[in-house]
Predicted model as a PDB file, atoms N, CA, C, CB and O in Angstrom, pLDDT in the B-factor column:
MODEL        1                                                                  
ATOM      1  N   UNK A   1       0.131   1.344  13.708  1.00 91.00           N  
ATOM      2  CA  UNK A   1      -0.199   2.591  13.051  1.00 91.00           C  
ATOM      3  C   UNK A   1      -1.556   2.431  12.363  1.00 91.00           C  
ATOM      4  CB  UNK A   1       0.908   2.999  12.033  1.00 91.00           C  
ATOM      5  O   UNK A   1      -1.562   1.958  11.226  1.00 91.00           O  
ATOM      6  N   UNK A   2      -2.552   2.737  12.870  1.00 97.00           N  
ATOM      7  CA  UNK A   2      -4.292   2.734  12.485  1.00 97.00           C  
ATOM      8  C   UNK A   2      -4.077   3.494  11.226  1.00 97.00           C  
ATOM      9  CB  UNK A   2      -5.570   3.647  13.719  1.00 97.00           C  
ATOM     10  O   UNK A   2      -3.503   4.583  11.243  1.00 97.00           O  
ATOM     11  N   UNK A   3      -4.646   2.798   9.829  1.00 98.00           N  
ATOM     12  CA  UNK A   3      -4.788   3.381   8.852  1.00 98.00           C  
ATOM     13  C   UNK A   3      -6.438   4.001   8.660  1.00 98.00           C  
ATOM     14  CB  UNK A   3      -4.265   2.454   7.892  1.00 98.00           C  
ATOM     15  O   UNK A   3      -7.168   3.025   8.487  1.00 98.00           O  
ATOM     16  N   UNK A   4      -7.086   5.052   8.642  1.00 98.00           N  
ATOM     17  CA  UNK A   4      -8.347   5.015   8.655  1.00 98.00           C  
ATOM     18  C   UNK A   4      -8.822   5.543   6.911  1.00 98.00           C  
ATOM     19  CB  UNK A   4      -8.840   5.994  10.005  1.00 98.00           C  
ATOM     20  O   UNK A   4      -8.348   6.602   6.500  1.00 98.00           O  
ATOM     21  N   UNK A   5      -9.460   4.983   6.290  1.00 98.00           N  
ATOM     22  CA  UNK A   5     -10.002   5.450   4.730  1.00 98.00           C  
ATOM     23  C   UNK A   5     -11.080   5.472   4.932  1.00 98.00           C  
ATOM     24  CB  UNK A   5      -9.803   4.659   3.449  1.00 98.00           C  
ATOM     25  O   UNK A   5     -11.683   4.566   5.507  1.00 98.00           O  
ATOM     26  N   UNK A   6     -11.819   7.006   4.304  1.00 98.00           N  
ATOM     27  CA  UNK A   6     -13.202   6.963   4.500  1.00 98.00           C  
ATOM     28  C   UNK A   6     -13.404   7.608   2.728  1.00 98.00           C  
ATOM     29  CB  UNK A   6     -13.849   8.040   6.093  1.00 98.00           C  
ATOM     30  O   UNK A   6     -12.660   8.472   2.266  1.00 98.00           O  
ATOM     31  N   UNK A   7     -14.342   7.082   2.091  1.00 98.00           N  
ATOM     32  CA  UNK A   7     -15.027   7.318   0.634  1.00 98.00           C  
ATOM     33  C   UNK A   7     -16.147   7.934   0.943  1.00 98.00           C  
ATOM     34  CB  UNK A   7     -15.376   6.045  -0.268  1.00 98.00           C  
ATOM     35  O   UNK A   7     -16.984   7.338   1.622  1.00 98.00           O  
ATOM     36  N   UNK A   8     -16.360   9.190   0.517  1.00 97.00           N  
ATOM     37  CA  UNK A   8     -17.729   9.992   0.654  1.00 97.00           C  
ATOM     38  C   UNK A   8     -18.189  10.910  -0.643  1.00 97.00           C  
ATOM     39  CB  UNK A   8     -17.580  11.022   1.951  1.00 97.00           C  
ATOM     40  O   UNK A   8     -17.309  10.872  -1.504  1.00 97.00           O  
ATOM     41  N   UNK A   9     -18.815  11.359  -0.854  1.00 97.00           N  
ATOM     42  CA  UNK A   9     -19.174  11.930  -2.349  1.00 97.00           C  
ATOM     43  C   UNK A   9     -18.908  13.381  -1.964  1.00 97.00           C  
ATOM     44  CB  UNK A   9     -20.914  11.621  -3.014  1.00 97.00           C  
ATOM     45  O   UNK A   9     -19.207  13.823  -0.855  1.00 97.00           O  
ATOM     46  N   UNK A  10     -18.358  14.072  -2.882  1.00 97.00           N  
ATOM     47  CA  UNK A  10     -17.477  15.341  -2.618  1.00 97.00           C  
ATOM     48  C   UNK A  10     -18.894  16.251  -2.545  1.00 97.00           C  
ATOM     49  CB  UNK A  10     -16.125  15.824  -4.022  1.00 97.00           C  
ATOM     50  O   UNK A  10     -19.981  16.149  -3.112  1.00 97.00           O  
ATOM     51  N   UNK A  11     -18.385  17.107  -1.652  1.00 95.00           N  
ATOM     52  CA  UNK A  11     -18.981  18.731  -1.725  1.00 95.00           C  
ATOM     53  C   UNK A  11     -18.882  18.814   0.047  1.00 95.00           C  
ATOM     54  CB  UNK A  11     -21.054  18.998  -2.603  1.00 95.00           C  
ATOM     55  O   UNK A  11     -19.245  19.911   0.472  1.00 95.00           O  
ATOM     56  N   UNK A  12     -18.632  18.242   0.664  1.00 97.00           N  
ATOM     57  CA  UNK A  12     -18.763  19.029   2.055  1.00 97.00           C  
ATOM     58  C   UNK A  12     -17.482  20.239   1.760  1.00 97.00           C  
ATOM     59  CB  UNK A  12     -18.414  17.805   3.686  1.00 97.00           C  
ATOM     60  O   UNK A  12     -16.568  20.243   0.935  1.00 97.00           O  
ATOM     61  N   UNK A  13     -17.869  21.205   2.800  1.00 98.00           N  
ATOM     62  CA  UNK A  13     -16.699  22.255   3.138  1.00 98.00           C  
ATOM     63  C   UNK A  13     -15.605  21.720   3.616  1.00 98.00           C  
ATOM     64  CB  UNK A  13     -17.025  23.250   4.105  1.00 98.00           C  
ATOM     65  O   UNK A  13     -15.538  20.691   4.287  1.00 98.00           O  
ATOM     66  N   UNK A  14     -14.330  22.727   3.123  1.00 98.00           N  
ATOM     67  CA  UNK A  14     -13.210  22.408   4.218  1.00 98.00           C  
ATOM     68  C   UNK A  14     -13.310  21.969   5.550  1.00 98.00           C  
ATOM     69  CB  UNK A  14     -12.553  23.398   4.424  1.00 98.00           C  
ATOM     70  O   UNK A  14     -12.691  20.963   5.897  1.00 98.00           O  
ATOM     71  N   UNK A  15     -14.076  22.656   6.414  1.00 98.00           N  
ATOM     72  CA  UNK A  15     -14.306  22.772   7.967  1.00 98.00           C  
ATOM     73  C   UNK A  15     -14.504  21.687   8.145  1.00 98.00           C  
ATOM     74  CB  UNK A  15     -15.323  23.580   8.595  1.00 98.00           C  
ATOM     75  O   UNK A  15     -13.751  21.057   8.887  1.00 98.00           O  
ATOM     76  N   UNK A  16     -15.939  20.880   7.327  1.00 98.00           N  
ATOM     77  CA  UNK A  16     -16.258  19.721   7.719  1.00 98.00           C  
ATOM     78  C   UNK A  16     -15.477  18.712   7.343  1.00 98.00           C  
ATOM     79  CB  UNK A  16     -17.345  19.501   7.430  1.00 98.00           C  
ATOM     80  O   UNK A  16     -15.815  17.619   7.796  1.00 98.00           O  
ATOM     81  N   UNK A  17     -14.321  18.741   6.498  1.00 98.00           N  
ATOM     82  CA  UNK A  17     -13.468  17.458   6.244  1.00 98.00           C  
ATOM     83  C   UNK A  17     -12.202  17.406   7.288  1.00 98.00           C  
ATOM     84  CB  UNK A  17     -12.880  17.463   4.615  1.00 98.00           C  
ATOM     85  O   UNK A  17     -11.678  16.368   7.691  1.00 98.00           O  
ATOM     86  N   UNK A  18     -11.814  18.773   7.648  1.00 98.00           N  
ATOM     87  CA  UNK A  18     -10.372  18.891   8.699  1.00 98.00           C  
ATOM     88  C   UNK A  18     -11.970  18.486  10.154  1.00 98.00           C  
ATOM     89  CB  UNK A  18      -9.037  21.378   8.740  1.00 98.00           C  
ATOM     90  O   UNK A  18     -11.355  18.283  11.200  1.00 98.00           O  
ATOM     91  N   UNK A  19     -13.026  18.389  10.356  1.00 98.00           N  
ATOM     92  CA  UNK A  19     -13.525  18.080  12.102  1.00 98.00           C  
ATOM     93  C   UNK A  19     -13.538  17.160  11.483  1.00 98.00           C  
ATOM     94  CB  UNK A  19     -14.850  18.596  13.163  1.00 98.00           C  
ATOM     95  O   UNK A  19     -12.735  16.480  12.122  1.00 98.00           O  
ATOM     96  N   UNK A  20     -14.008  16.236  10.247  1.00 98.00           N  
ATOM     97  CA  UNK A  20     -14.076  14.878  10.499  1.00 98.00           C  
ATOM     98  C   UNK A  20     -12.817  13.674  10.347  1.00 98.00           C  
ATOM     99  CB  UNK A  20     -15.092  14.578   9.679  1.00 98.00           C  
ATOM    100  O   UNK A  20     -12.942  12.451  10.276  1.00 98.00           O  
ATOM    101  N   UNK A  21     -11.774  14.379  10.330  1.00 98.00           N  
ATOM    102  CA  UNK A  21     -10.426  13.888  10.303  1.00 98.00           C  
ATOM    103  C   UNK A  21     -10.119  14.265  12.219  1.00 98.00           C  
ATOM    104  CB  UNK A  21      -9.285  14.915   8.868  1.00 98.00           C  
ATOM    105  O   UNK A  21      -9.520  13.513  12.988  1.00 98.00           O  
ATOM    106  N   UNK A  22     -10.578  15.266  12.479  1.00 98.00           N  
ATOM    107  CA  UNK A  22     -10.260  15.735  14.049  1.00 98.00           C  
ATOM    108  C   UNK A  22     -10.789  14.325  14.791  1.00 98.00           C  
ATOM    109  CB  UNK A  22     -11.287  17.385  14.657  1.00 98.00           C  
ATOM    110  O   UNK A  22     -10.117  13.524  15.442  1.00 98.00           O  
ATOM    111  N   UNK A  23     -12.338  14.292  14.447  1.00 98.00           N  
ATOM    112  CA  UNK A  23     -13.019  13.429  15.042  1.00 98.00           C  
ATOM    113  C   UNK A  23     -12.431  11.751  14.989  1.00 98.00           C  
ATOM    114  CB  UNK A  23     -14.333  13.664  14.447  1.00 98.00           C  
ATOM    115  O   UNK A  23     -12.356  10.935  15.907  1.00 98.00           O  
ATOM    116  N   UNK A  24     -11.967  11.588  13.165  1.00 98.00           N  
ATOM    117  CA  UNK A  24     -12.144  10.082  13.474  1.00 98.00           C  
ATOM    118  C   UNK A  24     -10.666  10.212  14.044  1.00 98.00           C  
ATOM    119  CB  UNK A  24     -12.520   8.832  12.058  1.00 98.00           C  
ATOM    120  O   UNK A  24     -10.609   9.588  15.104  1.00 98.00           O  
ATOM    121  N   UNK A  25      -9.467  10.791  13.723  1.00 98.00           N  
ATOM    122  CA  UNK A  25      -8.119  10.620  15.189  1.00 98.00           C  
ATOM    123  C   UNK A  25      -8.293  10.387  16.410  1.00 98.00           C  
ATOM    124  CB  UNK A  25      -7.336  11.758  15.563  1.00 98.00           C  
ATOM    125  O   UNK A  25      -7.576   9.765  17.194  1.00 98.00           O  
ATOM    126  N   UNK A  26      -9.777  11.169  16.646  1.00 98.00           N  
ATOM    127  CA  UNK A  26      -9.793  10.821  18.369  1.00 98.00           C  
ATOM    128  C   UNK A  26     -10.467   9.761  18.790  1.00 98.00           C  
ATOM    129  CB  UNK A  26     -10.418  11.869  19.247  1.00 98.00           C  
ATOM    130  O   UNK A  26     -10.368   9.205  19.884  1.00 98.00           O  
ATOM    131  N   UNK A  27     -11.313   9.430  17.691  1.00 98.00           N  
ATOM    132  CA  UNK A  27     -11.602   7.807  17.676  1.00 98.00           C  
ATOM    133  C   UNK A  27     -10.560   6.706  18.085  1.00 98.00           C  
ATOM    134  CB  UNK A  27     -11.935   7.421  16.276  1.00 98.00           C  
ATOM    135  O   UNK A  27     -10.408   6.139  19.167  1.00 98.00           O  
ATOM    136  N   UNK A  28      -9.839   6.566  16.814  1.00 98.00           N  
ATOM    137  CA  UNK A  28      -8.566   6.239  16.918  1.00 98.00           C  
ATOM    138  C   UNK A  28      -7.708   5.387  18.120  1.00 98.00           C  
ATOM    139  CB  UNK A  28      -8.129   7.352  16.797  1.00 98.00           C  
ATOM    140  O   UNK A  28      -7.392   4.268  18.524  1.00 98.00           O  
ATOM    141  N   UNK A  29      -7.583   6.997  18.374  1.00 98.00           N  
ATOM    142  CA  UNK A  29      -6.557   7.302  19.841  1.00 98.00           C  
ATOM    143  C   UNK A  29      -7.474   6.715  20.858  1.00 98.00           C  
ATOM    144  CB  UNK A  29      -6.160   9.186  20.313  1.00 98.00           C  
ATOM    145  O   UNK A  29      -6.921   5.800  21.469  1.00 98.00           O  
ATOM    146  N   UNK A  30      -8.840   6.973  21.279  1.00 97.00           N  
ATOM    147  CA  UNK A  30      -9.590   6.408  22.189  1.00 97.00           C  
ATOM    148  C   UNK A  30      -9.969   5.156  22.298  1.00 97.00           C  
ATOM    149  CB  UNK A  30     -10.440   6.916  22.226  1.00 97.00           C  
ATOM    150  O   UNK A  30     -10.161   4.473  23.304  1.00 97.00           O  
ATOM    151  N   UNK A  31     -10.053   4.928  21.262  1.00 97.00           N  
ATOM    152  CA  UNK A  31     -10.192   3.122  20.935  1.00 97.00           C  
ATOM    153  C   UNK A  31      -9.752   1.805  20.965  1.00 97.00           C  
ATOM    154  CB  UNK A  31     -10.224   2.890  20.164  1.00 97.00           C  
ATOM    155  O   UNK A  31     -10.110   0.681  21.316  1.00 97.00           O  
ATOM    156  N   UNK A  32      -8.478   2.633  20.260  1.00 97.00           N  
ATOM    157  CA  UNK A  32      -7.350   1.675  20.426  1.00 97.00           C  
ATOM    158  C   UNK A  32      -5.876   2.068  21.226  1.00 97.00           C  
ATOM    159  CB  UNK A  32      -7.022   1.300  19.008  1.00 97.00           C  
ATOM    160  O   UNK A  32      -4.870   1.438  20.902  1.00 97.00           O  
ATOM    161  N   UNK A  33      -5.833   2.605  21.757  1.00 97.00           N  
ATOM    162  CA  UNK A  33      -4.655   3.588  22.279  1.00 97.00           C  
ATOM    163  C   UNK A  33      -3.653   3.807  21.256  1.00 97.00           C  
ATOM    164  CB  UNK A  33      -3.875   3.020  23.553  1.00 97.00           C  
ATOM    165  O   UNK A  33      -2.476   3.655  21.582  1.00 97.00           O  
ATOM    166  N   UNK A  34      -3.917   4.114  20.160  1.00 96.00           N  
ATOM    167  CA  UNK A  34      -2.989   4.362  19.217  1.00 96.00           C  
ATOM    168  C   UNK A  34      -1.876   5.590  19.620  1.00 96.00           C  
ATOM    169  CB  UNK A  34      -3.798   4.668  17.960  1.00 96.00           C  
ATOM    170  O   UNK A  34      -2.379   6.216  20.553  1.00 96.00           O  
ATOM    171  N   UNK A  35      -0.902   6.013  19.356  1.00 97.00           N  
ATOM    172  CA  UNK A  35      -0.328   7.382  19.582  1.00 97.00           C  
ATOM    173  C   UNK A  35      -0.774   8.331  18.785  1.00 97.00           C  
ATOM    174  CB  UNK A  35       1.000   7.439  19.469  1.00 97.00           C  
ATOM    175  O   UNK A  35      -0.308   8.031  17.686  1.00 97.00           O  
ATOM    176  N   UNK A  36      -1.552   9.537  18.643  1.00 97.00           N  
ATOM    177  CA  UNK A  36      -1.946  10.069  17.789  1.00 97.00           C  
ATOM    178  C   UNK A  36      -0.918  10.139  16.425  1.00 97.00           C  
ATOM    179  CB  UNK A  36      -2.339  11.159  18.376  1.00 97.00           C  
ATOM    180  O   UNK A  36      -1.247   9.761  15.301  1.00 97.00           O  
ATOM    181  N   UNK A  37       0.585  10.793  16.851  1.00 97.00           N  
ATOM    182  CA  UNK A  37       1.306  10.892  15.345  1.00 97.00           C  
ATOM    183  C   UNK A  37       1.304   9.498  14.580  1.00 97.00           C  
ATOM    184  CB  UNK A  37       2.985  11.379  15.489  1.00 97.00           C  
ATOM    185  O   UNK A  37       1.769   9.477  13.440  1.00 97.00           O  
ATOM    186  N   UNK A  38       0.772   8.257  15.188  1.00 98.00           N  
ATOM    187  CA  UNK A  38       0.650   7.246  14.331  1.00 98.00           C  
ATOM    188  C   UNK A  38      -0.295   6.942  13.564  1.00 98.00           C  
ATOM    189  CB  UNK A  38       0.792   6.419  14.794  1.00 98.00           C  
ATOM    190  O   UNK A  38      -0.429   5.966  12.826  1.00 98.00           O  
ATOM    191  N   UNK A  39      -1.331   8.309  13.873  1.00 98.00           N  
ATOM    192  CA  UNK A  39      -2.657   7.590  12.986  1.00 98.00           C  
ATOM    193  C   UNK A  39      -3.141   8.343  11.979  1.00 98.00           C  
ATOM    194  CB  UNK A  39      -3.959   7.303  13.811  1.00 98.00           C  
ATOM    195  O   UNK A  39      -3.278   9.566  12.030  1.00 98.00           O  
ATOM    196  N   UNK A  40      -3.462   7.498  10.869  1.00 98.00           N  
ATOM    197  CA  UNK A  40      -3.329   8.310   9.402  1.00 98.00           C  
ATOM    198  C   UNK A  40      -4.888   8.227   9.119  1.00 98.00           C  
ATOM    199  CB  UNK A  40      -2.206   7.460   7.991  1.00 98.00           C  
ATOM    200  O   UNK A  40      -5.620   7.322   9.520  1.00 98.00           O  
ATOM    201  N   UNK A  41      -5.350   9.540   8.213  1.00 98.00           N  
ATOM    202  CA  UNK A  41      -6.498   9.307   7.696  1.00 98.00           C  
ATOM    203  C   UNK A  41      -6.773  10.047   6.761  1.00 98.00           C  
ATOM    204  CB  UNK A  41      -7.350   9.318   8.441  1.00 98.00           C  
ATOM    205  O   UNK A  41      -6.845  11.275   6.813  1.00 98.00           O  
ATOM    206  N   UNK A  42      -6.973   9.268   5.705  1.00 98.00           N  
ATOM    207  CA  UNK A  42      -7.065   9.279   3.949  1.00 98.00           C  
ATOM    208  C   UNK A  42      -8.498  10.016   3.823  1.00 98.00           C  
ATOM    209  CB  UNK A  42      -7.097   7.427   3.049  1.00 98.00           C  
ATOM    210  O   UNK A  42      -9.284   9.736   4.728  1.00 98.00           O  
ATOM    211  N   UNK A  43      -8.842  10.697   3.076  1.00 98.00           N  
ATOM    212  CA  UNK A  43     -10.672  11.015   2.923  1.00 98.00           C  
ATOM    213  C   UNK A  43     -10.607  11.261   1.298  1.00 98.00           C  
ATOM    214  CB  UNK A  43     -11.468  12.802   3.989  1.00 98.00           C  
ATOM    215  O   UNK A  43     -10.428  12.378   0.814  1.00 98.00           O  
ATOM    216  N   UNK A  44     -10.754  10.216   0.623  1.00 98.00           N  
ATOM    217  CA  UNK A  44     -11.138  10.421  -0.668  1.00 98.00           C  
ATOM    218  C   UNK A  44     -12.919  10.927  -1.301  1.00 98.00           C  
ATOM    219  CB  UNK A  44     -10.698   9.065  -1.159  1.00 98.00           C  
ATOM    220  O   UNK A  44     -14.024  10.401  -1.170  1.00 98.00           O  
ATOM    221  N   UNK A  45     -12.526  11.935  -1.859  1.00 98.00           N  
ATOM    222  CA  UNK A  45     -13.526  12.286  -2.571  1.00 98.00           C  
ATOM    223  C   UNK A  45     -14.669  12.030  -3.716  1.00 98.00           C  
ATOM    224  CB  UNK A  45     -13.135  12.815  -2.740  1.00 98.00           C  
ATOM    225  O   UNK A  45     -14.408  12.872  -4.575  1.00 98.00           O  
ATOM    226  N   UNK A  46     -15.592  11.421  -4.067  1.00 98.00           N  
ATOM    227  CA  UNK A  46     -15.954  10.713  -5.149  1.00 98.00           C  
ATOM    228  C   UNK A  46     -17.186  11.919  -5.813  1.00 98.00           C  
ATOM    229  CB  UNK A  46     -16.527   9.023  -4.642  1.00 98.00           C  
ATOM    230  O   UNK A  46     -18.168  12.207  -5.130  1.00 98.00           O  
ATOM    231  N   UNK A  47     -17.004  12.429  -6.957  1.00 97.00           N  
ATOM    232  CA  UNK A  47     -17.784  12.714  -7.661  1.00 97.00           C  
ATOM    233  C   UNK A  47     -19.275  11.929  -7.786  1.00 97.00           C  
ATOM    234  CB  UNK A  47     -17.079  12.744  -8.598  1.00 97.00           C  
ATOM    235  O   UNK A  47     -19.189  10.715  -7.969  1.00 97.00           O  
ATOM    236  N   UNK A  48     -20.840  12.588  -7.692  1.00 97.00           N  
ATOM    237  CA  UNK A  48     -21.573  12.471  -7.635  1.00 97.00           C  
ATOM    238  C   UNK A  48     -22.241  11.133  -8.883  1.00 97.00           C  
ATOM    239  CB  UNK A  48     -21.759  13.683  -7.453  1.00 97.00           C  
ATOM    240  O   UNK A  48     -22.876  10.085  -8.767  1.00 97.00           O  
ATOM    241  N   UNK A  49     -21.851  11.658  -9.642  1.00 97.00           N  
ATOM    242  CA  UNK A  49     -22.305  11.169 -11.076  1.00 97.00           C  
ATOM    243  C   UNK A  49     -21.303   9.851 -10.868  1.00 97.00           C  
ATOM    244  CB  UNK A  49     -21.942  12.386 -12.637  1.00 97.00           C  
ATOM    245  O   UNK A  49     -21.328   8.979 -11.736  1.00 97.00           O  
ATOM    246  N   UNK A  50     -20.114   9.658  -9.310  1.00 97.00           N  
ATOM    247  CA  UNK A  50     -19.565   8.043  -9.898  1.00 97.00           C  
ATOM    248  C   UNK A  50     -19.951   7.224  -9.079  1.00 97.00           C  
ATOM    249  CB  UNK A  50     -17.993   7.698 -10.051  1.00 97.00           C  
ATOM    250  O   UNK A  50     -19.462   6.103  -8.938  1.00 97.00           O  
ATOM    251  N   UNK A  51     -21.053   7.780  -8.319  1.00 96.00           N  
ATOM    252  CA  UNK A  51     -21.347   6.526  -6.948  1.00 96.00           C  
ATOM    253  C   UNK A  51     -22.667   6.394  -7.744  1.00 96.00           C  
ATOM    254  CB  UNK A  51     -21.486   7.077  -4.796  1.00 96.00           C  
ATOM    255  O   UNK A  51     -23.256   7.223  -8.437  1.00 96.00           O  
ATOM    256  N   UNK A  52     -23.033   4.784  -7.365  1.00 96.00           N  
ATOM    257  CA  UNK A  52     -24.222   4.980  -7.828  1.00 96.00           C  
ATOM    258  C   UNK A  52     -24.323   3.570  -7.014  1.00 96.00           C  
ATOM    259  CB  UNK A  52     -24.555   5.263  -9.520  1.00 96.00           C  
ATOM    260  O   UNK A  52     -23.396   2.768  -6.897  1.00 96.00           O  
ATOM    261  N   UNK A  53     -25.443   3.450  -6.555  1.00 94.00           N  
ATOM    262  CA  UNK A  53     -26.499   1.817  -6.054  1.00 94.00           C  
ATOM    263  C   UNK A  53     -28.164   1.831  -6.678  1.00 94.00           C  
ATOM    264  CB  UNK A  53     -26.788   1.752  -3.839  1.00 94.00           C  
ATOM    265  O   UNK A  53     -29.218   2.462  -6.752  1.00 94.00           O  
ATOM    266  N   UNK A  54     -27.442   0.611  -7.032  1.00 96.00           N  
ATOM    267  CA  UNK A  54     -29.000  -0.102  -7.911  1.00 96.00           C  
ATOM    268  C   UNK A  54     -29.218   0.526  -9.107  1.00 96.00           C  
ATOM    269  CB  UNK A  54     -30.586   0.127  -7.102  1.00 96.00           C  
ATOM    270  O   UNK A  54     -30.331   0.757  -9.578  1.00 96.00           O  
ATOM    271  N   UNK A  55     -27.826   0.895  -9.760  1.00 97.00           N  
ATOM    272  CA  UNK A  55     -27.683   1.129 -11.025  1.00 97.00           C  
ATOM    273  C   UNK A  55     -28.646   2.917 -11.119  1.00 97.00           C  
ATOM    274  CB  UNK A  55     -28.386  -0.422 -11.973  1.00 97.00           C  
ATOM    275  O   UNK A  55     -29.151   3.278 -12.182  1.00 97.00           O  
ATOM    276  N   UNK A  56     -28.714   3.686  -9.989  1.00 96.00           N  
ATOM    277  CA  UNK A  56     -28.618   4.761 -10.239  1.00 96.00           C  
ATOM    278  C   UNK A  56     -27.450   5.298  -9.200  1.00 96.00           C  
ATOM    279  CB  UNK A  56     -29.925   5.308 -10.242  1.00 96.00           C  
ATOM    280  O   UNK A  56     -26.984   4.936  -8.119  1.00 96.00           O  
ATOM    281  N   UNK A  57     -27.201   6.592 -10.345  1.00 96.00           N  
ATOM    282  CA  UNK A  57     -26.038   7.801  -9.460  1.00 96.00           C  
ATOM    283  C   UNK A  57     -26.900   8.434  -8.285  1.00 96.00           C  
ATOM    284  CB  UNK A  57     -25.413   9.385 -10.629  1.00 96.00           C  
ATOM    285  O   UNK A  57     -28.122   8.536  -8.187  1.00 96.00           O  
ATOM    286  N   UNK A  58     -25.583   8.943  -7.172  1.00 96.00           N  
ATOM    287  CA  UNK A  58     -26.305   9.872  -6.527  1.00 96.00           C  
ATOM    288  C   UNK A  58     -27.017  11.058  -7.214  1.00 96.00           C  
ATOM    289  CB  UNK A  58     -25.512  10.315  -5.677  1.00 96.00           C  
ATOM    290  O   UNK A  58     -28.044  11.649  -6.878  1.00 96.00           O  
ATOM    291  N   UNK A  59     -26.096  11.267  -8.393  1.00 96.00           N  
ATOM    292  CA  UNK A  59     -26.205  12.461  -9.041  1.00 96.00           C  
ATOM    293  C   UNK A  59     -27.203  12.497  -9.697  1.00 96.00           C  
ATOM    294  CB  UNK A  59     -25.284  12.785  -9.747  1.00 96.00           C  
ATOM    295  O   UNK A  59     -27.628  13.651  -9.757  1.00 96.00           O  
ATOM    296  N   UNK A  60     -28.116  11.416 -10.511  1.00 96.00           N  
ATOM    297  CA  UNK A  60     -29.609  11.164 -10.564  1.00 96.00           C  
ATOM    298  C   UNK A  60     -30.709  11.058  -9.328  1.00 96.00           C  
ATOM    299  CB  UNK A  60     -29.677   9.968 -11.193  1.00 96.00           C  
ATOM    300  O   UNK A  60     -31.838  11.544  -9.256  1.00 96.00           O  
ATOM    301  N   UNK A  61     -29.860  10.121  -8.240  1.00 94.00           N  
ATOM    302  CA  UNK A  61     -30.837  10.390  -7.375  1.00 94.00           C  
ATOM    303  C   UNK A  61     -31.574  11.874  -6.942  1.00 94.00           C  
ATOM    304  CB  UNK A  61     -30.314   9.865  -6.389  1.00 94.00           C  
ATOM    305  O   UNK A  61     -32.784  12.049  -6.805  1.00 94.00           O  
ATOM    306  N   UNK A  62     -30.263  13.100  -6.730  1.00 93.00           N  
ATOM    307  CA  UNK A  62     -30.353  14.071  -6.033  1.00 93.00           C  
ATOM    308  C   UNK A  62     -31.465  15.154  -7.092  1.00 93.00           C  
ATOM    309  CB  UNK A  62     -28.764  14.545  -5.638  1.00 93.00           C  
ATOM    310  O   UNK A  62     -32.006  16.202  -6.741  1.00 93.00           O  
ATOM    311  N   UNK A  63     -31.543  14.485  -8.399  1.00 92.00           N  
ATOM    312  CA  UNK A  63     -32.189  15.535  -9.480  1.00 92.00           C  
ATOM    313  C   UNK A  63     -33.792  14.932  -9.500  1.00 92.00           C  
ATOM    314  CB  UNK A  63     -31.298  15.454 -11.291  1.00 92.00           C  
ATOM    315  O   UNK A  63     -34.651  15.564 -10.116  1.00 92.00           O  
ATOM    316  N   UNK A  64     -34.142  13.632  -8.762  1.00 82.00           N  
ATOM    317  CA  UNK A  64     -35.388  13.573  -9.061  1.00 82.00           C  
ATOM    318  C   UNK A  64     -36.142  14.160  -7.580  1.00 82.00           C  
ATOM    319  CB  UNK A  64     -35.741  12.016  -9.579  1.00 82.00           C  
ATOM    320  O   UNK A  64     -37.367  14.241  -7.501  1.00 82.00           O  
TER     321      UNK A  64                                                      
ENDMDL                                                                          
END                                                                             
């Protein structure tokens, strides 16, 4: 049962989070021959202001 977790910084649309759950299943399934009802995929959301590399946020990055 392929567990897939993907961390991305919130604001895409609905649309684009249900195709990129479409997409990575068919990954998945194509890849590994998984059965589709076996393959799970988590998409956690992260607020702007909590990701940050090299000790700045995206959320600073995106304001300069």
């Amino acid at each position: 049962m392929p567990l897939i977790e993907v961390t991305l910084v919130a604001g895409r649309t609905p649309e684009q989070l249900r195709t990129l759950i479409s997409r990575l299943t068919d990954a998945a399934e194509e890849a590994v021959g998984a059965p589709r009802p076996s393959i799970r995929v988590i998409l956690r959301e992260v607020p702007a202001a909590h990701w940050a590399a090299g000790d700045v946020t995206i959320e600073e990055r995106n304001q300069e």
